[in-house]
C-alpha positions in Angstrom: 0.0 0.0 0.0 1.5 3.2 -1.0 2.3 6.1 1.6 -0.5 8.5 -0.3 -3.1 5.7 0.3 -2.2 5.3 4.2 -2.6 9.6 4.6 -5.7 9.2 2.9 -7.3 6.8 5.2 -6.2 8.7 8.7 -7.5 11.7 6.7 -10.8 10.4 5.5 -11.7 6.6 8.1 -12.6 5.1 5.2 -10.5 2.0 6.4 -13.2 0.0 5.1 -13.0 1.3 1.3 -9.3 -0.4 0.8 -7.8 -3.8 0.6 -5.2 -4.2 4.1 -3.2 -6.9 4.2 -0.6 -8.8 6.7 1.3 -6.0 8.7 -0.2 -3.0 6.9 -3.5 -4.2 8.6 -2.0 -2.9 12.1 -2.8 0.8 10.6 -6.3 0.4 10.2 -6.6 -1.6 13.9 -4.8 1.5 15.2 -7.6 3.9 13.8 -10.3 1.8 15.5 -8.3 2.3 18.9 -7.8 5.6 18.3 -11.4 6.6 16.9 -12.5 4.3 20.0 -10.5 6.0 22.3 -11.5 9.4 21.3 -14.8 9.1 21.6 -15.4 6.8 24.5 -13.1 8.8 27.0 -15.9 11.6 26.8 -18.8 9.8 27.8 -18.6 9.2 31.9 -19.5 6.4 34.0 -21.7 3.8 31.9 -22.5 0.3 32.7 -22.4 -2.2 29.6 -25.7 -4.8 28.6 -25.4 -7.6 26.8 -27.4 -9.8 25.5 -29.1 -11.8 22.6 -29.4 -10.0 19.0 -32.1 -12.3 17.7 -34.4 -11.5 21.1 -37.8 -10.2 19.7 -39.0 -6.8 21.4 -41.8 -9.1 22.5 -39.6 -11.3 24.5 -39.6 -11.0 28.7 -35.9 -10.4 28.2 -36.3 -7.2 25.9 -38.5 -5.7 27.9 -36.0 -6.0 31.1 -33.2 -4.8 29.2 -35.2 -1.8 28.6 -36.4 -1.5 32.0 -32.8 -2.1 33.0 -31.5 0.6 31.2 -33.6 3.3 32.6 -32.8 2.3 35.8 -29.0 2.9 35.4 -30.0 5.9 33.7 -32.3 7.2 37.0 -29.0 6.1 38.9 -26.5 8.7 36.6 -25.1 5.8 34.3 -24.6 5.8 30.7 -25.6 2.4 28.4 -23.3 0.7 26.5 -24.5 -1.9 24.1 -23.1 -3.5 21.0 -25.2 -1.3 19.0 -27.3 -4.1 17.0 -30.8 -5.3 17.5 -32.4 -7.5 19.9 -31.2 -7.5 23.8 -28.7 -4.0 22.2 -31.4 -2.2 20.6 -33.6 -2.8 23.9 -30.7 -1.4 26.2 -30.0 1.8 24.3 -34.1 2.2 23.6 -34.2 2.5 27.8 -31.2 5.0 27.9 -32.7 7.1 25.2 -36.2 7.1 26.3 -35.0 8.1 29.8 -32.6 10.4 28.4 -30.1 9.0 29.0 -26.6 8.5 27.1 -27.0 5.7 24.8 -24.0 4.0 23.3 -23.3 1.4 20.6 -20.7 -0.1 19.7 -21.6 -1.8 16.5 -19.3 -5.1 14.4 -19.7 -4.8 10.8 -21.1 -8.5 9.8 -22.1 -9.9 6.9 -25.9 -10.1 6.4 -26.8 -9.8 9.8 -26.1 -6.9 12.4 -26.8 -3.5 11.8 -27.2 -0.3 14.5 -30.2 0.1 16.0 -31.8 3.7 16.0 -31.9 4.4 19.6 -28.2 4.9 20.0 -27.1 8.8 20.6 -25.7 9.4 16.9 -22.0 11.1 18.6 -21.7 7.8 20.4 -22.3 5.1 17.3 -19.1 3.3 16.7 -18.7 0.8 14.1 -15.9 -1.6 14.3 -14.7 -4.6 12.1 -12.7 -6.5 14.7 -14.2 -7.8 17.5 -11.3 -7.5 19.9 -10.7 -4.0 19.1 -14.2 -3.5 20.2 -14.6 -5.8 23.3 -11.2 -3.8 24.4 -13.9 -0.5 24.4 -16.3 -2.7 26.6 -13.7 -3.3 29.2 -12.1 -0.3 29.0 -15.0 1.9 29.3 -17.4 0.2 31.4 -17.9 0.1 35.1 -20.5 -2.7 34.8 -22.1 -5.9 33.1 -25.4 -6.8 33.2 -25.6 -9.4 30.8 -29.2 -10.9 29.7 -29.8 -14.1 28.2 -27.8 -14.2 24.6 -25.2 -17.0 22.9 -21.7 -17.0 22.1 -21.3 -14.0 21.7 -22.6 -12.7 24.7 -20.8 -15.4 26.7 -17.6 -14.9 25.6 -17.8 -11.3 26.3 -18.8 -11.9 29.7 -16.1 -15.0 30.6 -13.6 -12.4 28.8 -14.5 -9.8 31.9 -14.0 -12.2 34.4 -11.0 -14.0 33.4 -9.5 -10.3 33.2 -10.9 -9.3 36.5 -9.8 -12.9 38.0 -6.2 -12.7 36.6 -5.8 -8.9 37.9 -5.6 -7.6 34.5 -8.4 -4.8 34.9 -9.6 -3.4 37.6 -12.4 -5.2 40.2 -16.2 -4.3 38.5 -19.2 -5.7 38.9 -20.6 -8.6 36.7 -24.6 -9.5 36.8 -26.6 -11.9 34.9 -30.0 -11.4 34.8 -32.3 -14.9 34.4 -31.6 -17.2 36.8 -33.1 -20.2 34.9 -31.6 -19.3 32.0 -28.3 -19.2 33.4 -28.1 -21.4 36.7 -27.4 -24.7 34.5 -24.1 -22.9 33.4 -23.0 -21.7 36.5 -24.3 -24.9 38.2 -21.6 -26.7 35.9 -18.9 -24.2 36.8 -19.2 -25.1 40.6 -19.7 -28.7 40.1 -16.6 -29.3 38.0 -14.6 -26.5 37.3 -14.0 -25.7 41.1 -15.4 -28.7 42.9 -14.4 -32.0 40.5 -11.2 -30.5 38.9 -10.0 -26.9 41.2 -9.7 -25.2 37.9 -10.9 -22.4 40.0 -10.3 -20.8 43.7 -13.8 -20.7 45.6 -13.2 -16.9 45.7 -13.7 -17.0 41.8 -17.5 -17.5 42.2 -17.4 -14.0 43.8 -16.5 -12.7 40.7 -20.5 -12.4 39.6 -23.4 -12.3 40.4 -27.1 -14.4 39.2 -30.4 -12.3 39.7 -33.6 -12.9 38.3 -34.7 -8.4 37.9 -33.5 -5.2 36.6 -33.5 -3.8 40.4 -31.8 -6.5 41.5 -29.4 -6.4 38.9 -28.7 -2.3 39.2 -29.1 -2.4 42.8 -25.6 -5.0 42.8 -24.1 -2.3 40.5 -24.9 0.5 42.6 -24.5 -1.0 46.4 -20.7 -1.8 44.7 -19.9 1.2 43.9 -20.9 2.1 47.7 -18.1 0.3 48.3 -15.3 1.2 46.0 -13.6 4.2 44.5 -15.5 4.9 40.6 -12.3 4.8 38.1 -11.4 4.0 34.4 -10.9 -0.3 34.3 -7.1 0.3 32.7 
């Protein structure tokens, strides 16, 4: 790639309108940090939902994430969601509609996600790589709350704690909302990863919590930060 063409994406972030390859690619994963960074250090303390993107807005789970957004909101927290539709689009619908800041942090995919219309237009991102982006998540969030979703959603959430459990980021809390939805995984996690095999320390069940409501979960996020000292996670 030719010097001209590099100036002209910096100038322009139209990363996505050239071909990158092998170590030229490290240019355009430095404008998504950059852009990222930028923008994100501007917006406050925000707590992060996650969630499902094929939930229908007449699932039980939609309508909690909404709920749950507007009670961070009442609380003086931003929403952070991965900007798409389902479980994301009903967590920045509750920020916005409680006026709240509503933030997305959208992956470019195929045929499949694209940003929902509830997200504060100076605080849509759109990424192509997901590490860049879940890099945002940690870094800018004070909180999980994460709703029923798939493997996305789980490896999001087991990315926080293994960070959190290895001293890598700084201590924040981690709630999943659905107990039945959930309690077979975690159920698992006792049984063998701490219990059968000690893959785990006892104090690594700590590390999150289960709830079953949008109070209970925002009541965890705010009774923690009764407790500890509100800072950036890096």
């Amino acid at each position: 790639m030719s010097d001209e063409k590099i100036r002209k994406a910096f100038t322009n972030n139209s990363w996505h309108e050239i071909k990158v390859t092998d170590s030229w690619q490290i240019f355009k994963i430095m404008a998504e940090f950059v852009d990222g960074f930028e923008k994100l250090a501007k917006i406050g303390p925000c707590v992060s939902i996650f969630g499902s993107a094929r939930t229908k807005n007449e699932n039980k789970y939609y309508q909690m994430a909404v709920d749950t957004a507007r009670l961070l909101t009442e609380h003086g927290y931003g929403v952070i969601s991965g900007g798409g539709p389902g479980i994301m689009e009903a967590a920045n619908k509750g920020a916005y509609e409680a006026g709240g800041k509503s933030v997305g942090l959208n992956i470019e995919l195929p045929f499949e996600q694209f940003h929902n219309r509830y997200i504060d237009r100076d605080k849509l991102l759109e990424f192509d790589y997901f590490f860049v982006r879940k890099v945002m998540f940690m870094k800018y969030s004070q909180g999980f709350i994460i709703l029923p979703g798939g493997f996305g959603t789980m490896d999001e959430s087991f990315e926080a704690i293994t960070l959190i459990q290895t001293g890598k980021i700084a201590r924040f809390p981690i709630v999943f909302v659905g107990v039945s939805y959930w309690k077979g995984l975690f159920d698992w996690v006792e049984a063998s990863m701490l219990n059968d095999e000690h893959n785990i320390n006892p104090d690594d069940l700590n590390l999150y919590r289960l709830v079953d409501t949008p109070e209970e979960a925002v009541d965890h996020i705010f009774k923690f930060y009764q407790k500890y000292v509100l800072k950036p996670n890096f």
